[in-house]
C-alpha positions as CSV (number, residue, x, y, z in Angstrom):
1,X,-10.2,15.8,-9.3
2,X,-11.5,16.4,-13.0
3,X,-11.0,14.1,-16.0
4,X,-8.3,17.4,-17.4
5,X,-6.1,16.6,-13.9
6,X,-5.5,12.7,-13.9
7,X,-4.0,11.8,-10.4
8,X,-1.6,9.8,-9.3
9,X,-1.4,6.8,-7.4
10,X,1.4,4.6,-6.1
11,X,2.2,2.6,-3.2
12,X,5.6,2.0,-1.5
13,X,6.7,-0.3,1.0
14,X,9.8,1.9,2.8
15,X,11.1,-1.5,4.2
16,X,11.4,-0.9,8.4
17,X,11.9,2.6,8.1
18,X,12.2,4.6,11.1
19,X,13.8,7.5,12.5
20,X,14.4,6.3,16.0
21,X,17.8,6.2,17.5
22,X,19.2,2.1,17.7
23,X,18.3,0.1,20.7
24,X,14.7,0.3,20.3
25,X,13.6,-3.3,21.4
26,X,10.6,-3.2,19.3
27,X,12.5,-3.1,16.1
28,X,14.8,-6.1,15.5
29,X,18.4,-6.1,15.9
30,X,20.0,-6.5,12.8
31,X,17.5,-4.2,10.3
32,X,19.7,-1.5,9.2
33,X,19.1,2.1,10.6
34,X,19.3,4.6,7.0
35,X,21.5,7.3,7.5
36,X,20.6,11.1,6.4
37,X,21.9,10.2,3.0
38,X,19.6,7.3,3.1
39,X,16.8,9.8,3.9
40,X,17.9,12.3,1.1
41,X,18.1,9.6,-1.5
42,X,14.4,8.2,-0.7
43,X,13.0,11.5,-0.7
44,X,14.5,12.3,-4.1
45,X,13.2,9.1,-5.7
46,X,9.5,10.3,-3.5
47,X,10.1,13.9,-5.5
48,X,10.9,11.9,-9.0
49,X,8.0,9.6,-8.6
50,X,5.1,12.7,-8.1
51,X,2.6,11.0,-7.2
52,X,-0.3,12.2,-6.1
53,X,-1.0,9.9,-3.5
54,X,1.6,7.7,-2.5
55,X,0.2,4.5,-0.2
56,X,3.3,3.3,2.3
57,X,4.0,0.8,4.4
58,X,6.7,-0.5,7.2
59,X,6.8,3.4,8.4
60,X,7.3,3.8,12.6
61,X,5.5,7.5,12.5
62,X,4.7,10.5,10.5
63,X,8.1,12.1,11.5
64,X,10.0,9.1,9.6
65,X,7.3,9.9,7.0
66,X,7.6,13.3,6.6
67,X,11.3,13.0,6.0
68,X,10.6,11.3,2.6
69,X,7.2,13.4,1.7
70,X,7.7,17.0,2.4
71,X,5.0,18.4,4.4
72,X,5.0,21.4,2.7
73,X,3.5,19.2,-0.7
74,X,1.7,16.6,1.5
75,X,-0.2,15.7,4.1
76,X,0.5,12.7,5.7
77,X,-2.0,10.5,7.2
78,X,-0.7,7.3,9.5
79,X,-3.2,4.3,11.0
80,X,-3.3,4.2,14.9
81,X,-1.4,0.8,15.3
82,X,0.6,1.0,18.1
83,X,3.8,-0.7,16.4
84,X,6.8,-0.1,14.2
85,X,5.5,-1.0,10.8
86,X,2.3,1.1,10.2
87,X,0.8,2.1,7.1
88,X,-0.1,5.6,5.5
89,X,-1.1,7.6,2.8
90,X,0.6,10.5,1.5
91,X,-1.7,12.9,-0.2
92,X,-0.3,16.1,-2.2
93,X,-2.2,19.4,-0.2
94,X,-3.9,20.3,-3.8
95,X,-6.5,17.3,-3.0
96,X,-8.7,16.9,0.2
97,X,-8.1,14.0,2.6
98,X,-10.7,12.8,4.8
99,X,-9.9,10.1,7.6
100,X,-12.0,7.3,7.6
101,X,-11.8,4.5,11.0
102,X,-9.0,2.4,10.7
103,X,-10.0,-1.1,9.6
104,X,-8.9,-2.5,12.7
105,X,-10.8,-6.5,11.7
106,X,-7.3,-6.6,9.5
107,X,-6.0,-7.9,12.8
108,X,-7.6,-11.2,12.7
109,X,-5.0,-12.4,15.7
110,X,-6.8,-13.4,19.2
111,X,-5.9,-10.4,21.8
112,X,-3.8,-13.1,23.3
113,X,-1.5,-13.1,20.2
114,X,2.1,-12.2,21.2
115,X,2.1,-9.5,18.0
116,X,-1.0,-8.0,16.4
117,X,-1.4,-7.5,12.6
118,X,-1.4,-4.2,10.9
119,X,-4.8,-2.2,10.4
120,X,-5.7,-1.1,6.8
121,X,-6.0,2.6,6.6
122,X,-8.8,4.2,5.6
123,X,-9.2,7.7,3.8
124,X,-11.5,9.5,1.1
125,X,-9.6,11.5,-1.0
126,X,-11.3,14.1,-3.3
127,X,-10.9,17.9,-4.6
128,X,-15.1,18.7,-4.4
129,X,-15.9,17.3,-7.7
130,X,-14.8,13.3,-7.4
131,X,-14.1,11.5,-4.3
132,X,-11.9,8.3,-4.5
133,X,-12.0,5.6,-1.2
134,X,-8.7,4.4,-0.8
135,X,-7.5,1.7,1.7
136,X,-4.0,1.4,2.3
137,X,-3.3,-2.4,3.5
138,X,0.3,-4.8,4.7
139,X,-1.1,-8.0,5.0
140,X,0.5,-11.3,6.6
141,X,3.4,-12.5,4.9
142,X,4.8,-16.1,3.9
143,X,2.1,-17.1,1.4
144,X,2.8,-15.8,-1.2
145,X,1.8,-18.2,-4.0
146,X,0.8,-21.0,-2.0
147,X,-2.4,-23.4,-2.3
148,X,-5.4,-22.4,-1.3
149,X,-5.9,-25.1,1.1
150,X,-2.6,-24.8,2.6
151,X,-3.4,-25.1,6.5
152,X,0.3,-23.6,7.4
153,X,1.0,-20.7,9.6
154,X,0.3,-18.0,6.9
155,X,-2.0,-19.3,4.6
156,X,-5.5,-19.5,6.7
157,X,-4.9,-16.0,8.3
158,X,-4.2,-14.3,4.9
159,X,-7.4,-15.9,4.3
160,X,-9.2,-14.7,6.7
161,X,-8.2,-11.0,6.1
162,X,-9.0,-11.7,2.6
163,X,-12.4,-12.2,3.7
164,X,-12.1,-9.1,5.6
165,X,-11.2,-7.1,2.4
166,X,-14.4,-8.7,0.5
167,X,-16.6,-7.4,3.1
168,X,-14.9,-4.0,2.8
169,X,-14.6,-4.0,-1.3
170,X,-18.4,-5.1,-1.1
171,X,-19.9,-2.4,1.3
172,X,-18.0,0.1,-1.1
173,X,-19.8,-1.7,-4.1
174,X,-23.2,-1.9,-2.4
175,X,-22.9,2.5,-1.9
176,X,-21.7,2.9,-5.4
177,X,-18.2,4.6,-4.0
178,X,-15.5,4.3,-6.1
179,X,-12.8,2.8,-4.0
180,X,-9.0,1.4,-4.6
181,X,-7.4,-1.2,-2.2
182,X,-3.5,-0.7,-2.6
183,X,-0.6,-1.7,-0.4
184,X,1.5,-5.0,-0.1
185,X,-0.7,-8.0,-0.4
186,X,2.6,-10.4,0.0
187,X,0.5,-12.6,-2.5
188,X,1.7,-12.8,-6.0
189,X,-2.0,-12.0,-7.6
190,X,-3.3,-13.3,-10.8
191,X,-7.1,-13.4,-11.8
192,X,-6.7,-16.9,-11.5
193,X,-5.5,-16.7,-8.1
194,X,-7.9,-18.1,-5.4
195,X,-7.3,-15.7,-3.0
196,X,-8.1,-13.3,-5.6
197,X,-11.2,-15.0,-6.8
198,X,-12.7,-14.9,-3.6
199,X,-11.4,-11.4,-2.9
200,X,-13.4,-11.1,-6.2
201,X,-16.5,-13.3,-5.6
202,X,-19.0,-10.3,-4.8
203,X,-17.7,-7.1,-5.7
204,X,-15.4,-7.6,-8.7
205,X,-12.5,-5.8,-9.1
206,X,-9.7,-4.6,-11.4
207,X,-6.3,-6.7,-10.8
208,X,-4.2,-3.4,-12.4
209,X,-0.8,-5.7,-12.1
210,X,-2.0,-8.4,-14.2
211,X,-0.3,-10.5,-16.3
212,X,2.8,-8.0,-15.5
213,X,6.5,-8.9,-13.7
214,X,8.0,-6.1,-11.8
215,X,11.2,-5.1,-12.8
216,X,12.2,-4.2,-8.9
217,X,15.9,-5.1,-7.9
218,X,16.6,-7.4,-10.8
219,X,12.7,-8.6,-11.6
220,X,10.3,-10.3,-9.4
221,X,6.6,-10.9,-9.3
222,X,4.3,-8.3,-7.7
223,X,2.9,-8.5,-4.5
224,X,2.1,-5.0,-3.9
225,X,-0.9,-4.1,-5.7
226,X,-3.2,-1.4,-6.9
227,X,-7.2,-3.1,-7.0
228,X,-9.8,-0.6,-8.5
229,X,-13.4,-1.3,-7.8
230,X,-16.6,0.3,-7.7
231,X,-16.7,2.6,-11.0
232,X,-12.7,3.3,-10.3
233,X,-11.7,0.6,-12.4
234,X,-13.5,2.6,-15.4
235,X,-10.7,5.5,-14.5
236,X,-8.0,4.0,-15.0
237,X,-5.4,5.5,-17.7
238,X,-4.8,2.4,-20.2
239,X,-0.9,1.6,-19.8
240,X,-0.3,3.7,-17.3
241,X,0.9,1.1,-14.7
242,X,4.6,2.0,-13.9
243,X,7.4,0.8,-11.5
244,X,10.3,3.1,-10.1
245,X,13.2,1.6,-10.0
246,X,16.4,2.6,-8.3
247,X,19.3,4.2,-10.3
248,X,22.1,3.7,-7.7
249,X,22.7,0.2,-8.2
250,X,25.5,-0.4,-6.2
251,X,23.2,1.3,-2.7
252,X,22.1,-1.6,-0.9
253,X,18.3,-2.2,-1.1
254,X,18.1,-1.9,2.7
255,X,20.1,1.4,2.0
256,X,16.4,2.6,0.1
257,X,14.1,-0.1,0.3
258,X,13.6,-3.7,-0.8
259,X,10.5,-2.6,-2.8
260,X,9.9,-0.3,-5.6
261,X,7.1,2.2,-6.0
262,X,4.6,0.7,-8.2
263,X,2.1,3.4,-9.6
264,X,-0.7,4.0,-11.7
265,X,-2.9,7.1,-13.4
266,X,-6.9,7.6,-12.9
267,X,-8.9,10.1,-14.6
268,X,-12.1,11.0,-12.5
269,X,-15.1,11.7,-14.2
């Protein structure tokens, strides 16, 4: 990466996307298998968006990933949960993508839990010049602007794997690694945002959504996010943040995905 090439970056929840034939009893009943259509459209919106390095979430395995991203442009990159709605990175083959350990602590269930949490992916991305740390995250959903002292269900254990992150964000800080944290937060983010404050409390961080509404499927607030941190947030293109919205308004959004790719544009040093 070199400040002439500006990269890429989005991430894209793909919604429960697999590839494997019905009946599997992992995957609930009534989410909606896409058809080879379904698969052609994605990949055409994957080919329109060109990112550079595409984030995703709610994918079963790098077959069902590879049918969106073309392996012959990326390299695909998956965490080692052993369940249906993993997360992944994308990387066009021009860059270099090195694996980091899963960050497994994401899963702040007991082992007793009857289902585990999903692991944040862990990569370094670079072309020999600049190397960018990305984690790819899906956190717990259901609290997604609720107070901070809500003792619910969801609220204490996104709390928790927001402490998680702020141990991560801070260990990248402390080695002077430019990093990004990207993925679906299900939290609708503002500065003012406790969650986000604490996230924030040590190793500060660039909220690159803020004070923005995402236009996805008729307009919503964001909860997937792109945080910069560690020198990144200096590389950041000014207005380049960008959602990708689907054209073919009358597919369903379980037909593509009930979240658009959200994207922004970093020039390296």
């Amino acid at each position: 990466m070199c400040h002439a090439d500006p990269i890429k970056i989005a991430t894209w929840n793909l919604d429960w996307l697999t590839s494997d034939p019905e009946g599997q009893k992992s995957i609930p009943a009534d989410v909606y298998r896409r058809q080879p259509a379904d698969f052609d459209r994605l990949a055409a919106y994957a080919q329109k968006l060109d990112a550079d390095v595409i984030g995703f979430q709610e994918v079963d395995q790098p077959r069902t990933a590879a049918m969106v991203f073309p392996p012959s442009r990326y390299a695909i990159v998956m965490s080692d949960d052993r369940i249906e709605q993993r997360v992944g990175i994308a990387v066009k083959r021009t860059l270099h993508v090195t694996r980091n350990p899963d960050l497994t602590a994401l899963n702040v269930y007991p082992p007793t839990a009857p289902h585990a949490l999903r692991s944040g992916l862990d990569v370094t991305i670079g072309d020999g010049a600049s190397a960018l740390r990305v984690l790819v995250v899906h956190l717990k959903t259901g609290c997604w602007d609720n107070p901070w002292n809500e003792r619910g269900h969801s609220c204490p254990t996104l709390e928790d794997q927001f402490a998680i992150l702020e141990d991560w964000a801070l260990e990248r800080t402390d080695e002077g690694q430019p990093f990004a944290i990207i993925g679906d937060f299900n939290r609708r983010l503002t500065p003012h945002d406790p969650f986000y404050m604490a996230l924030t409390h040590d190793a500060p961080l660039t909220l690159t959504t803020s004070g923005r509404a995402s236009p996805c499927w008729g307009g919503e607030y964001f909860i997937d996010h792109l945080l910069l941190g560690g020198g990144a947030e200096h590389w950041m293109a000014p207005g380049s943040l960008r959602v990708a919205t689907f054209k073919n308004t009358d597919v369903p959004p379980d037909h593509l995905s009930d979240h658009c790719p959200v994207s922004i544009k970093l020039s390296p040093p």
